[in-house]
N, C-alpha and C positions, 0 to 999 in steps of 0.2 A: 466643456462639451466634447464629444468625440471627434475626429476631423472624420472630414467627408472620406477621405479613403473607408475608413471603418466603417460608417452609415452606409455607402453602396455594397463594400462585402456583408453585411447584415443583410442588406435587402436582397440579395443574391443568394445567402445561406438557407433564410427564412424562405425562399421560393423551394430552393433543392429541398430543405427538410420535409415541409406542406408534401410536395410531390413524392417522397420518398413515403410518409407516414401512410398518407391516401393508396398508396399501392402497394404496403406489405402487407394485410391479410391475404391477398390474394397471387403475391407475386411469388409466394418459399423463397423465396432469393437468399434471406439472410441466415446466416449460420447458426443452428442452437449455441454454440460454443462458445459465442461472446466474445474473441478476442485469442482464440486459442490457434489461428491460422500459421504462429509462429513456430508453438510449442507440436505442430502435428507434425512435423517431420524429425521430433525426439519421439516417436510411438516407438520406436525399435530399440531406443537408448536408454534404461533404465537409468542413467545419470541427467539426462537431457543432452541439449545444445547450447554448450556455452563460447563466451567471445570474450578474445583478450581484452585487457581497459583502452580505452577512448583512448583520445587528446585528454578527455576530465576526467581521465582516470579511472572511469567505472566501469566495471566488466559484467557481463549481464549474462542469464542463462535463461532458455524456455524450457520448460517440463508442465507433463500432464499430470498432477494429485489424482485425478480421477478418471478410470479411462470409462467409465457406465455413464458419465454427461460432461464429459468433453472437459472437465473442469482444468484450464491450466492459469501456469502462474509462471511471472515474469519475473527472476530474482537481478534486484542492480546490489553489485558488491565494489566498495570502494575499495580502491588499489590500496597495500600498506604502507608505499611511498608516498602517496596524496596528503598523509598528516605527519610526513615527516621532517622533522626541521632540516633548514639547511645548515650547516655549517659555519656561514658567515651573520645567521641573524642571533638574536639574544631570546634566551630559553623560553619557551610560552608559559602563558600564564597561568595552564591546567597541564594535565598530560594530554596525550596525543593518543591513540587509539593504534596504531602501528607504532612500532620502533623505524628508526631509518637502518637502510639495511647499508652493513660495512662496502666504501667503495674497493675494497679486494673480492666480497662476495663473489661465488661462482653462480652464475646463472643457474634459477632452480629445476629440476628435474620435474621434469613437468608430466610424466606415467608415474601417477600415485594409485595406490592400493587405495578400495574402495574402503568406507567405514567398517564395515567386516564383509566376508566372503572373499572369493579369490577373481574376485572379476578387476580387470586396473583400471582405474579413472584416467582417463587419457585426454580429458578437458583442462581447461586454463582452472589453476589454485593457487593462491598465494600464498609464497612457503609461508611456516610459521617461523622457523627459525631465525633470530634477528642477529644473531651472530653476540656469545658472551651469557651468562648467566642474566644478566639483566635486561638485554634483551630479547630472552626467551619470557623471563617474565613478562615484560609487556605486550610480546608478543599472545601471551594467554590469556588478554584481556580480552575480554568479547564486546561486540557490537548490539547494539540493542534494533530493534526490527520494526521498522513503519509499514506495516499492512494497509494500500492504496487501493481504492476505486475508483475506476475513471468514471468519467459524467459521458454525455448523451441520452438523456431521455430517456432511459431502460431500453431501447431499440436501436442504437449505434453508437459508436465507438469501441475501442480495445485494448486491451491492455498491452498490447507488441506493435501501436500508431505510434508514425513519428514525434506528432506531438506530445503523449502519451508518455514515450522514451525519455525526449528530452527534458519534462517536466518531473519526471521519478530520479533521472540524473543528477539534478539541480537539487532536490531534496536529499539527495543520497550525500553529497559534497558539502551541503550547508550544516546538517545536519550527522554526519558523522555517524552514519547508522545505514543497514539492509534493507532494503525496497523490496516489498514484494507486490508487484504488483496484479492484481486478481481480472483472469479473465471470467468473468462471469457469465452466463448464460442472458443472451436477450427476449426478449417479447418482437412480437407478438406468437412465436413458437415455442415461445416458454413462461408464462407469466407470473407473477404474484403465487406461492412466495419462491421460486426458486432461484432469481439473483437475491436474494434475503439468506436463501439455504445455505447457497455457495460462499457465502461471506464468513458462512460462522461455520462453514467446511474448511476453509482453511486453516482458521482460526483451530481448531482439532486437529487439523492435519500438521500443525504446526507443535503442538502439545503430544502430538506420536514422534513424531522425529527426536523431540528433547528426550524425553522416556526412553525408547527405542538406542540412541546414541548414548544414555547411561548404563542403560542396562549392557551392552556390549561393554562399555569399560568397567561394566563391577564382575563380568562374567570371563573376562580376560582376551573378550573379542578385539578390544581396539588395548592398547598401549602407548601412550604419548609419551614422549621426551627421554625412552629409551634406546643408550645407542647412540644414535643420529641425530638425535635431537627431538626438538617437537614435530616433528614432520614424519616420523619412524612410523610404521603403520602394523603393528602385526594383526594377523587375522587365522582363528583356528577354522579349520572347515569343519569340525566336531558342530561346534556351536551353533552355524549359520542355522542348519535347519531347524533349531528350536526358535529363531526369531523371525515372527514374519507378520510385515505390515496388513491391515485389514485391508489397503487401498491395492492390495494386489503386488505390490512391490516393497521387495525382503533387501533394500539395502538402505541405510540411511543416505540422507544428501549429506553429501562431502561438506558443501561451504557451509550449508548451516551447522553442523558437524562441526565445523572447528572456527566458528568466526562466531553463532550469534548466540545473544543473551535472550530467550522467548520470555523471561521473567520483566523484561522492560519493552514493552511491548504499544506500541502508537498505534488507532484507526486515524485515516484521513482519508477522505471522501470528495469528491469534487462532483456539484450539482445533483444529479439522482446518485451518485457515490456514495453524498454526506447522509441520505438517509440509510443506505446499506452499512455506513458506520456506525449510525447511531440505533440502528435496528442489532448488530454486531454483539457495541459494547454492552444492551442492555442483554442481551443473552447471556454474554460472558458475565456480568452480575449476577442473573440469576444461577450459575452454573456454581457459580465460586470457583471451590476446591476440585469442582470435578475435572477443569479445566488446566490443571498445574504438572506442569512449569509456568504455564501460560497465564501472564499476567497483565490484563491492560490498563494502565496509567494514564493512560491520557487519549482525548480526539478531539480532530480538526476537522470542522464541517465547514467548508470551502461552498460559498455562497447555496446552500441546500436549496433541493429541488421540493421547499414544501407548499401546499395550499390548501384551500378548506372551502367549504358552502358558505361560510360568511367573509365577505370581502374587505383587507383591509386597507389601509388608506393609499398604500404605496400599490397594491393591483390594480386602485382602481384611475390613478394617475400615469402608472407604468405600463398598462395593458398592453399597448402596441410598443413596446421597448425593442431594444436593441436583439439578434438575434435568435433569441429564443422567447417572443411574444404569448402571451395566455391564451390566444386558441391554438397555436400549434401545441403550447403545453397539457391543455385540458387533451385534445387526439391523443398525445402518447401517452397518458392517465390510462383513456379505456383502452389501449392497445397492451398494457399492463397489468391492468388489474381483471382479473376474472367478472364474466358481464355479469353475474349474478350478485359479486361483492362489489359493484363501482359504485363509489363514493368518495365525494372530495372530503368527507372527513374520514374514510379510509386509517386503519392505524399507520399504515405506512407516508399516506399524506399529509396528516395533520399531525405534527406533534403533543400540541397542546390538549387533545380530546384525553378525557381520564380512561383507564383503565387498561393502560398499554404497555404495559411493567410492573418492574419494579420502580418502589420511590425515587423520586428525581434525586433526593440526599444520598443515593446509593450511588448515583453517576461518578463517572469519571472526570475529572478537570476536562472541560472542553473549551476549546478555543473554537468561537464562529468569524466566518471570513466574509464581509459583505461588498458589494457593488453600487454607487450610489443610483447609477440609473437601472438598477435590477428591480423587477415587480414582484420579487420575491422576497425581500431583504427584509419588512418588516417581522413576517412571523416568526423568522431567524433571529430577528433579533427578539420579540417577544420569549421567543422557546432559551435563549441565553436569559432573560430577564426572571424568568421562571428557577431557572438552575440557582440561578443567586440568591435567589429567596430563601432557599434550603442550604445556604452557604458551601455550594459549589465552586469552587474556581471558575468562571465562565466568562470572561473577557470577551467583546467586542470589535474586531477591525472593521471598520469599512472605508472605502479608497474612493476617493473623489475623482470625478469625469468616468466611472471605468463602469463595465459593463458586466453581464455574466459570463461568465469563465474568462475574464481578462488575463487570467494564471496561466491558465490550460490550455485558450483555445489558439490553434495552428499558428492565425496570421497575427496572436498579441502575445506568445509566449517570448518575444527579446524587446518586449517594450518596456521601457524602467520601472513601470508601476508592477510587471510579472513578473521580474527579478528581485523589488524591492519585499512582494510579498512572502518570496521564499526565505527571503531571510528573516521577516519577521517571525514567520512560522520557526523557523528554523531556534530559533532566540528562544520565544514562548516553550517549546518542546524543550530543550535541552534541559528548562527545570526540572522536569520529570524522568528522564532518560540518564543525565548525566549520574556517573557511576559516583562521584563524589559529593551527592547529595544537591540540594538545591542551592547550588552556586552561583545560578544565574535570577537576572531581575529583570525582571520586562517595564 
């Protein structure tokens, strides 16, 4: 069971939430943006606001994709020392995703020329250059990208929250890959479907950047590894103005520019997240080709926020559960969904109802994350038991004594069981992501 510490902060959440939910129609208090309070003072920076890496190494930038609804995104970039061996240990067992950089290295020049145009990137990048033909090669290995939703209810939380932060940090380190994590737009001043939109706006806005970054290097706007190395940037001002983003801004993002792989491409979702994932990947199914570079492989639905008009065994023993209880959940349901569409079989609420896709066979490997005292666990796991049917990859975790968002939430993200679960994430993902095919076994 939980210790009483946890039980009184639940009882104390559960009241702020109640009182919070009860007084947003009426209060405007909350931000359309969803999370973008970080990335609004990159409105003047066509590259964003970025920050050197942590203690854990990860360096993180805010930027707006969309400046017509606020839509911003929190990019976490692992350092290329972080996967670098030391010296004194014995060679790893895969490659490493960075090269270690030579201790002679000269600290790198940190006013880089943008992807093309003549504007300089004057934020933190991490050189490419690893020093030696070899590793420049590895240094040209790209990183594959975990596109994150945070949970709260469709009505709070954000993508630039401490908690938030440090839980995309964690995944970024374990998992040897790009975070991007999505501020979405909340309810009740924006409902159903636009945190649904904003999810698979990404997901395109991330498929313009790859396009966009190729077309410069076939068109001889960017040049790598001329000269100087990989980090050499030329840029003709001929060209810039024949390329220009539909979202308003005509430069590519530098990091993803030279660090990520969009062809290896993770949704993970946490609480009302996992459904914006799983609403995500079925899109990008439908899309297919339309969608390429962008390709997604895999999603992790982190204890999903689903329900339905028929109750199942675990709602109706879990009802009053820990922190996020079934009548505060049913409140932010209708504070979500448009009054004329609310329904607890809702396509976004229910997974299990037909006609909400494409076939389940068409799915992406998904890994579901469950809670054993969650009142939500069951239909998560029914909707994983459905996937397998159709021979999905669709495994199961659930964690003993823990509760909803034991991963995520503030006062349980450095408790063993929300570190243990990164790493199993972390493990399960890498069969999909890793560059040398599926080397790993869960």
């Amino acid at each position: 069971m939980p210790s009483v510490g946890i039980k009184l902060y639940s009882v104390l959440f559960k009241l702020l939430l109640r009182h919070r939910l009860h007084h947003l129609p009426g209060s405007g208090s909350s931000s359309g943006g969803g999370g973008g309070g970080g990335a609004a003072a990159a409105g003047g920076n066509p590259f964003g606001v970025s920050s050197r890496p942590d203690a854990d190494g990860v360096a993180t930038k805010d930027i707006h994709i969309d400046p017509l609804t606020s839509l911003s995104v929190r990019i976490f970039l692992p350092d290329p020392s972080l996967f670098a061996p030391s010296p004194h240990q014995h060679p790893p067992l895969r490659r490493n995703s960075f090269p270690a950089p030579p201790p002679s290295a000269a600290a790198p020049d940190l006013s880089r020329r943008a992807s093309f145009g003549a504007a300089a990137y004057r934020g933190y990048l991490p050189a490419l250059d690893g020093g030696g033909g070899r590793g420049r090669a590895a240094a040209a290995r790209r990183l594959p990208v975990v596109v994150q939703f945070h949970g709260g209810a469709f009505v709070s939380g954000s993508a630039d929250s401490a908690a938030n932060d440090l839980f995309c940090r964690r995944i970024a380190r374990h998992c040897e890959a790009i975070v991007i994590a999505v501020g979405y737009r909340l309810a009740p001043e924006c409902r159903y479907p636009a945190a649904f939109e904003d999810g698979l706006k990404v997901l395109n806005w991330l498929a313009k950047q790859a396009n966009l970054a190729e077309c410069s290097k076939s068109m001889g706007s960017i040049r790598l590894g001329a000269g100087g190395g990989a980090g050499a940037v030329t840029a003709k001002a001929g060209v810039q103005r024949y390329i220009v983003d539909a979202f308003g801004a005509s430069l590519v993002e530098p990091w993803l520019a030279a660090h990520a792989d969009v062809s290896r491409c993770v949704l993970l979702g946490a609480s009302c997240g996992a459904n914006i994932a799983d609403y995500v990947a079925r899109k990008a199914v439908e899309a297919g080709k339309l969608l390429d570079p962008v390709k997604v492989v895999a999603q992790v639905l982190m204890y999903p926020f689903f329900i339905g008009n028929v109750p199942t065994q675990s709602e109706i023993k879990l009802a009053n559960s820990y922190f996020y209880d079934k009548p505060t959940c049913l409140l932010a349901w209708k504070l979500f969904l448009p009054e004329e569409e609310f329904s607890l079989d809702h396509p976004a609420a229910n997974p299990l109802v037909p006609g909400r896709g494409p076939p389940l066979k068409c799915m992406p490997p998904t890994l579901t994350v469950v809670a054993e005292h969650d009142w939500m666990k069951d239909r998560a796991i029914a909707y994983s038991e459905e996937l397998r049917k159709v021979n999905v990859d669709a495994p199961v975790l659930e964690y003993k004594d823990a509760v909803h968002e034991f991963a995520t939430l503030d006062i349980l993200l450095k408790t063993p069981q929300a570190q243990a679960c990164a790493e199993d994430i972390a493990i399960w993902v890498k069969k999909y992501i890793s560059s040398r095919g599926h080397e790993f076994s869960y």
